[in-house]
TORVOMAR-194286 format. One record per atom (N, C-alpha, C, O): x, y, z; residue in one letter. Coordinates in Angstrom, 1 decimal. Layout:
BEGIN
r u->X | v->Y | w->Z | res->a
...
//
This chain:
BEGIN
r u->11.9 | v->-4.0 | w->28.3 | res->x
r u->11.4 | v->-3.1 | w->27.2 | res->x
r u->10.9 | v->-4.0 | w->26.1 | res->x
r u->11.5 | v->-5.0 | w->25.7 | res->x
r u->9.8 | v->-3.5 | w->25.5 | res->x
r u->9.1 | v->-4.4 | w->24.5 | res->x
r u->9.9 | v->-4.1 | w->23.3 | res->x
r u->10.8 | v->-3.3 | w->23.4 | res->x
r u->9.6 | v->-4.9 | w->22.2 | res->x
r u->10.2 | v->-4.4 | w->21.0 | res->x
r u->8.8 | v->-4.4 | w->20.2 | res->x
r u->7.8 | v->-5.0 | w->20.3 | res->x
r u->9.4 | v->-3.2 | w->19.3 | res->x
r u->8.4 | v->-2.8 | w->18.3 | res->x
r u->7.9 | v->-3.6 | w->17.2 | res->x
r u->8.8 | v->-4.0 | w->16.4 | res->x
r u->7.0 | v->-4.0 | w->17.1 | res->x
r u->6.8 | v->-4.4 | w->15.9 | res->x
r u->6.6 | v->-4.0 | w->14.9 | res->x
r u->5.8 | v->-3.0 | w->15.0 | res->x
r u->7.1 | v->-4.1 | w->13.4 | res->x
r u->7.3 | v->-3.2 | w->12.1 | res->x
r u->6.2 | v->-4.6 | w->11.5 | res->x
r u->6.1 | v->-5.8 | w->11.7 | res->x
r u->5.6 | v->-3.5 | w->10.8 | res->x
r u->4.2 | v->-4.1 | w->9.9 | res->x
r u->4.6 | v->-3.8 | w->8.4 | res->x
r u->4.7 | v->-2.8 | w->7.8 | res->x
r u->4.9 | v->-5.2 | w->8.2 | res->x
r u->5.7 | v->-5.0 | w->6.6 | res->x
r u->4.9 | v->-5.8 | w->5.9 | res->x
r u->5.4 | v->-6.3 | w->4.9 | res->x
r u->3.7 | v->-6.0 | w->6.2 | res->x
r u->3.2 | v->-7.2 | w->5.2 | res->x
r u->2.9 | v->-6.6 | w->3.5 | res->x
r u->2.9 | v->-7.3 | w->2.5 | res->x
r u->2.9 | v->-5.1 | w->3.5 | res->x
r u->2.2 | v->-4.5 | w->2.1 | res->x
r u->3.1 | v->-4.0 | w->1.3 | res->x
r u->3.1 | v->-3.6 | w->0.2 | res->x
r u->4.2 | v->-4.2 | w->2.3 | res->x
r u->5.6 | v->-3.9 | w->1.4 | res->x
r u->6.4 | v->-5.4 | w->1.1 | res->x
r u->7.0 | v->-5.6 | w->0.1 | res->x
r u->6.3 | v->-6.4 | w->2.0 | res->x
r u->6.9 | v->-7.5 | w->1.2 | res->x
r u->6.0 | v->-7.8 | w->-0.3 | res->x
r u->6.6 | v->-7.8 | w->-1.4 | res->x
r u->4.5 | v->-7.9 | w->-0.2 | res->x
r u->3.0 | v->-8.3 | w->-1.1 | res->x
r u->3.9 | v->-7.5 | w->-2.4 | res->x
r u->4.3 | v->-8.2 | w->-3.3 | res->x
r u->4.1 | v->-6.0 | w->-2.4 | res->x
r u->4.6 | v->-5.3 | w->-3.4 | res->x
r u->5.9 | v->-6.3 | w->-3.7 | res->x
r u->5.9 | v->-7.2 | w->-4.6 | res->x
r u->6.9 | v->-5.8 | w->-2.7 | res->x
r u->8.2 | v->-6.4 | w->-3.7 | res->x
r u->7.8 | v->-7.7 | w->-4.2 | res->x
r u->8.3 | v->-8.0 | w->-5.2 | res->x
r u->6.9 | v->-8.7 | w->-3.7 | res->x
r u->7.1 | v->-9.6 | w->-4.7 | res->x
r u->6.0 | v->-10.2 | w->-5.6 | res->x
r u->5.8 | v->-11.4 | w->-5.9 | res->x
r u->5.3 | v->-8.8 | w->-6.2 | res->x
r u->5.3 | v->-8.7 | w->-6.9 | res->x
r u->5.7 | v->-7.9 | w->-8.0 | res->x
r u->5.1 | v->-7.7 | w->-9.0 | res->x
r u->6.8 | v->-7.5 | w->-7.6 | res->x
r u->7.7 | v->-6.6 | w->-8.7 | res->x
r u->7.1 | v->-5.5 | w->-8.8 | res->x
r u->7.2 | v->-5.0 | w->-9.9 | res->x
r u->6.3 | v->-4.8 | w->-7.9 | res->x
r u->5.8 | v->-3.8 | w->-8.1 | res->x
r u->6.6 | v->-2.4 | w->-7.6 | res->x
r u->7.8 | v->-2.5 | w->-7.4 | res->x
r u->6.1 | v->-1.5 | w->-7.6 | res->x
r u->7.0 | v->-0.1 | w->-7.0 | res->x
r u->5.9 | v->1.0 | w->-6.9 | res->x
r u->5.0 | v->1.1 | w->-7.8 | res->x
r u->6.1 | v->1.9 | w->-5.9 | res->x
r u->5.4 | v->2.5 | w->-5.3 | res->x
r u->4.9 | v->3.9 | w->-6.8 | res->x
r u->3.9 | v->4.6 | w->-6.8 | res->x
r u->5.7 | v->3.8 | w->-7.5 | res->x
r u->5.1 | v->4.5 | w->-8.8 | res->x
r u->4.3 | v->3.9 | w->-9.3 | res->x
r u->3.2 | v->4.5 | w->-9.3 | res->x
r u->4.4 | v->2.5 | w->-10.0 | res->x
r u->3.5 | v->1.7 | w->-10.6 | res->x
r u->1.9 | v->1.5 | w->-9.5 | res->x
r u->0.8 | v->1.5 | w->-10.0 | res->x
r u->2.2 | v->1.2 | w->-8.4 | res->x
r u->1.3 | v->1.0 | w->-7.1 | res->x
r u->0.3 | v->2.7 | w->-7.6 | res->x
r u->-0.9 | v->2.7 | w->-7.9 | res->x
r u->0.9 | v->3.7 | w->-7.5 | res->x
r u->0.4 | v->5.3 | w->-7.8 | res->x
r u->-0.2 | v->5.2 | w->-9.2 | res->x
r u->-1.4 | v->5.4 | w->-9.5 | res->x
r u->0.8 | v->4.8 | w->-10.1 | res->x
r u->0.0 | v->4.5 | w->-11.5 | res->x
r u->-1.4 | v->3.7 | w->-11.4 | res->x
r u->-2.5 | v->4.2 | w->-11.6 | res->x
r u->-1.2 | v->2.3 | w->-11.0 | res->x
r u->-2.7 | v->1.8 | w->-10.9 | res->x
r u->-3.8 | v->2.0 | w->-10.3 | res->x
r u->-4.8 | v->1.4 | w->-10.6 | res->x
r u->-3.7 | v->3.1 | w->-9.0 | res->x
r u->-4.9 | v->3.5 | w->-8.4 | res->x
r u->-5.2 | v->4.8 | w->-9.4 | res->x
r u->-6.5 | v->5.0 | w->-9.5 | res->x
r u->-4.5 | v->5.6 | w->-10.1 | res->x
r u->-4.5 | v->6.6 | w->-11.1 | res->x
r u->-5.6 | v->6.0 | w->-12.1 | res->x
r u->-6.8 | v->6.3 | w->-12.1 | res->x
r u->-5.1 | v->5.1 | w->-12.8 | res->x
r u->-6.2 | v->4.1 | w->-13.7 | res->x
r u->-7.7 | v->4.0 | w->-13.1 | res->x
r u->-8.6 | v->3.7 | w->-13.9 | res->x
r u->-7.9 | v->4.1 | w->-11.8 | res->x
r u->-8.9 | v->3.7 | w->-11.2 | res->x
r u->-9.7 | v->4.9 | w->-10.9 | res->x
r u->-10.9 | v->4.7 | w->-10.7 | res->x
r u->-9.3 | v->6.1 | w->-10.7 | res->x
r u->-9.4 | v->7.5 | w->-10.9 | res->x
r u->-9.2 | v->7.7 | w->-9.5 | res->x
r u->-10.2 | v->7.9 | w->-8.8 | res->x
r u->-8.2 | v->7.7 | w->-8.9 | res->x
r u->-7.6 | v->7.9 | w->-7.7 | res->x
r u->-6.0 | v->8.9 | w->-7.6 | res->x
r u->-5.0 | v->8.2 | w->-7.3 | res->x
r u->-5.7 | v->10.1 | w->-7.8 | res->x
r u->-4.8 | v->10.4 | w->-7.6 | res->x
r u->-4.0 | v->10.2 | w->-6.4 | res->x
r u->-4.2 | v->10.9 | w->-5.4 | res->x
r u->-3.0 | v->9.2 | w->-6.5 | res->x
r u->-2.4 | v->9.4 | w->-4.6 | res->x
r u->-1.0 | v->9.4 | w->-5.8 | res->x
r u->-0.9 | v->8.8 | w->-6.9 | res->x
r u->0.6 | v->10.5 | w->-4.9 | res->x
r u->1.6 | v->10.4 | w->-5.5 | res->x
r u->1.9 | v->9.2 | w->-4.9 | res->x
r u->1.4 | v->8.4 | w->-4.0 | res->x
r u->3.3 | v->9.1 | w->-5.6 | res->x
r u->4.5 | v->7.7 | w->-5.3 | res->x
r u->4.7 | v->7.8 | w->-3.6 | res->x
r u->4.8 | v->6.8 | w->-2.9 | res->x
r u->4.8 | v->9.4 | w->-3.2 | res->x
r u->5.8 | v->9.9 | w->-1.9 | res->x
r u->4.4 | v->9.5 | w->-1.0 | res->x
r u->4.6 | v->9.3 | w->0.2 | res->x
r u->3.2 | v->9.4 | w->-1.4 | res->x
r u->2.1 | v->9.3 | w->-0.2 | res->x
r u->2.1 | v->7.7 | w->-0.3 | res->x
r u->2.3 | v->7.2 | w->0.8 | res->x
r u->2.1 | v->6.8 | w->-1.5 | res->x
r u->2.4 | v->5.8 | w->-1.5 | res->x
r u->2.6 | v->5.0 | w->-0.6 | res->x
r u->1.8 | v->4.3 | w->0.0 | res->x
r u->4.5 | v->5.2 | w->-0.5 | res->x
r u->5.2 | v->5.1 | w->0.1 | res->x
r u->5.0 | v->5.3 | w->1.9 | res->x
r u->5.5 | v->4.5 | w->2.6 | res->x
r u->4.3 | v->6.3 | w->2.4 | res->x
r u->3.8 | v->6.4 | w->3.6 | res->x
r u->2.6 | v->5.5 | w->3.9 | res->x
r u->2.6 | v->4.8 | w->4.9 | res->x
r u->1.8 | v->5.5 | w->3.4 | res->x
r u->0.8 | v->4.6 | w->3.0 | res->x
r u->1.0 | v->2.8 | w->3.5 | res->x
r u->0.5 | v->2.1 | w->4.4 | res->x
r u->2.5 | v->2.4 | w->2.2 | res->x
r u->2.7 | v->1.3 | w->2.4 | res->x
r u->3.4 | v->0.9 | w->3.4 | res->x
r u->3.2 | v->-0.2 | w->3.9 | res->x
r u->4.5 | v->1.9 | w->4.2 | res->x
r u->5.3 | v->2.0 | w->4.6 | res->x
r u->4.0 | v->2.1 | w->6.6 | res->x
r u->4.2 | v->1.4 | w->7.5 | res->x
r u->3.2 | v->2.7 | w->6.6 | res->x
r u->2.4 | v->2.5 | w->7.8 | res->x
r u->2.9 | v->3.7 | w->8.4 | res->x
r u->2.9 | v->3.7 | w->9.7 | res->x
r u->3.4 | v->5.0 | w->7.6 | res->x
r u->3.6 | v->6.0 | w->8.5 | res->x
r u->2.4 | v->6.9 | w->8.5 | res->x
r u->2.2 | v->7.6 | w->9.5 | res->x
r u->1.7 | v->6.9 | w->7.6 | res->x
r u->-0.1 | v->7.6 | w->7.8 | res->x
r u->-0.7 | v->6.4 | w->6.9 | res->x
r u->-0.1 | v->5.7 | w->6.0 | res->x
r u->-2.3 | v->6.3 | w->7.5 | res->x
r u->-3.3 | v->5.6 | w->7.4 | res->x
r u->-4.2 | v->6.0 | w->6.5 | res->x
r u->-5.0 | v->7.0 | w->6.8 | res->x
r u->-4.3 | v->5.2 | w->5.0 | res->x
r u->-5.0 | v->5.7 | w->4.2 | res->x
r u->-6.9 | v->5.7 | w->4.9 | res->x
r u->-7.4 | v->5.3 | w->6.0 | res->x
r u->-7.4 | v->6.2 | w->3.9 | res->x
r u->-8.7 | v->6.1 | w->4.5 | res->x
r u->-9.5 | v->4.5 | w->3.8 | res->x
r u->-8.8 | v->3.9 | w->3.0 | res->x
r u->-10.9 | v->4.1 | w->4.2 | res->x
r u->-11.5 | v->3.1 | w->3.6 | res->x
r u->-11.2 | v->2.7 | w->2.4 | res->x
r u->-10.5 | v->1.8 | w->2.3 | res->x
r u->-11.8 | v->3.6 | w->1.3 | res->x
r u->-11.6 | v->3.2 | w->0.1 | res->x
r u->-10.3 | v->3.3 | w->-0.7 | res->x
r u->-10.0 | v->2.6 | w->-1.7 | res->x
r u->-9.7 | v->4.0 | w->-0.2 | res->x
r u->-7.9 | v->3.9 | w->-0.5 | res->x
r u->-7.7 | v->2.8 | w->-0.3 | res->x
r u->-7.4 | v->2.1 | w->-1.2 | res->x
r u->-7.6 | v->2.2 | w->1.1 | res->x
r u->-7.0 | v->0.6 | w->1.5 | res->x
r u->-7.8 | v->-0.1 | w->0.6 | res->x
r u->-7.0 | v->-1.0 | w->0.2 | res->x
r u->-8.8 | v->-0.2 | w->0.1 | res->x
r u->-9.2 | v->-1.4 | w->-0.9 | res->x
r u->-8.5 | v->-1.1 | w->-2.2 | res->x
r u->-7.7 | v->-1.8 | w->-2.8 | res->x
r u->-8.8 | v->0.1 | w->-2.3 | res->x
r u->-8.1 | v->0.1 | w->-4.0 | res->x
r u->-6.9 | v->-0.6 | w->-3.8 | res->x
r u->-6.8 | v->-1.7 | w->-4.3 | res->x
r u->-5.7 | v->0.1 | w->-2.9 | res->x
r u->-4.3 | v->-1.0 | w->-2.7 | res->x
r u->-4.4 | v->-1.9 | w->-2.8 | res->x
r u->-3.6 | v->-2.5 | w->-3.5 | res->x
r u->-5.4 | v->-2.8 | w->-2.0 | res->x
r u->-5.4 | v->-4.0 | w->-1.4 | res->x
r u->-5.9 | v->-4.8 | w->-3.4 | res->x
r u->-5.5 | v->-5.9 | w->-3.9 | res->x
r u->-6.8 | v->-4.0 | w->-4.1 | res->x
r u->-6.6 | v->-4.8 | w->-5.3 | res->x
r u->-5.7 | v->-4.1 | w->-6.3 | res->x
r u->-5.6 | v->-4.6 | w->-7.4 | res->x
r u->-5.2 | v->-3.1 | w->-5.9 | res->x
r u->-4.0 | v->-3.1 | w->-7.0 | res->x
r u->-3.2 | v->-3.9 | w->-6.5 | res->x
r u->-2.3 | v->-3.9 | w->-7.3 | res->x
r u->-2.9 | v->-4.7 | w->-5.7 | res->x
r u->-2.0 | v->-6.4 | w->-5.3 | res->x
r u->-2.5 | v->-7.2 | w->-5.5 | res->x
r u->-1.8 | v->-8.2 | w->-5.8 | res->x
r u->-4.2 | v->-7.4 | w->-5.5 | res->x
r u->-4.2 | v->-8.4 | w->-5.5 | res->x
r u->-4.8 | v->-9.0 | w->-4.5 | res->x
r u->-4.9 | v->-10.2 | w->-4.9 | res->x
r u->-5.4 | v->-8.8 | w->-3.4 | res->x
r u->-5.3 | v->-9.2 | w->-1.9 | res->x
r u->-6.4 | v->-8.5 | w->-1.3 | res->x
r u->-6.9 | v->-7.5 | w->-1.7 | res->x
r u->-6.6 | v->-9.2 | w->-0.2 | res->x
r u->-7.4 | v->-8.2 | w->0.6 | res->x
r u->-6.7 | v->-7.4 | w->1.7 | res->x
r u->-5.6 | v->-7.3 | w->2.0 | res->x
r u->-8.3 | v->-6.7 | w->2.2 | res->x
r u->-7.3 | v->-5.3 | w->2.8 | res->x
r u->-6.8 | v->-5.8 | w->4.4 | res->x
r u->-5.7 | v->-5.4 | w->4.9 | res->x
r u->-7.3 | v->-6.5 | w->4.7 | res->x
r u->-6.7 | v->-7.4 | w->6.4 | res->x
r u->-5.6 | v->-8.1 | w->5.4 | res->x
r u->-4.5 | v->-8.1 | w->6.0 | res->x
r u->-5.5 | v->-8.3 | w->4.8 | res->x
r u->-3.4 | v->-9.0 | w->4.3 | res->x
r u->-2.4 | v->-8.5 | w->4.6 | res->x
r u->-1.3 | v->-8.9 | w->5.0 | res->x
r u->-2.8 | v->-6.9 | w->4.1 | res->x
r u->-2.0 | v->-6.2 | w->4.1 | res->x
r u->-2.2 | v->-4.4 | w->5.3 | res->x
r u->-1.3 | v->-3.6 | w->5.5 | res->x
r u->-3.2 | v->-4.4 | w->5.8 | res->x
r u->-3.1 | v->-3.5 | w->6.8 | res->x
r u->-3.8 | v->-3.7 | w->8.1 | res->x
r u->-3.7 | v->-3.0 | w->9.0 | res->x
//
């Protein structure tokens, strides 16, 4: 049996940068993007797949590009 692989690269990028899935929600908000904390969190978490321009906005509210992190 294979083992699954868990894709954490956008959740370690956050924690270290001391970020949190509110603040993460706050800075795409600044950008005129409403996404909540709880979509966030699915989002970073790899349980639904933001669309194009959502993964960039994340990708520079960290900092990073969007292949680093999805």
């Amino acid at each position: 049996m294979r083992a699954i692989k868990i894709d954490d690269r956008a959740f370690n990028r956050m924690q270290a940068q001391g970020k949190s899935y509110e603040s993460l929600s706050l800075a795409l908000k600044a950008r005129g993007i409403n996404i909540k904390a709880s979509t966030m969190y699915r989002y970073i978490t790899h349980k639904e797949t933001p669309n194009k321009s959502v993964k960039k906005e994340i990708a520079r509210a960290l900092n990073c590009a969007v292949e680093e992190i999805f």
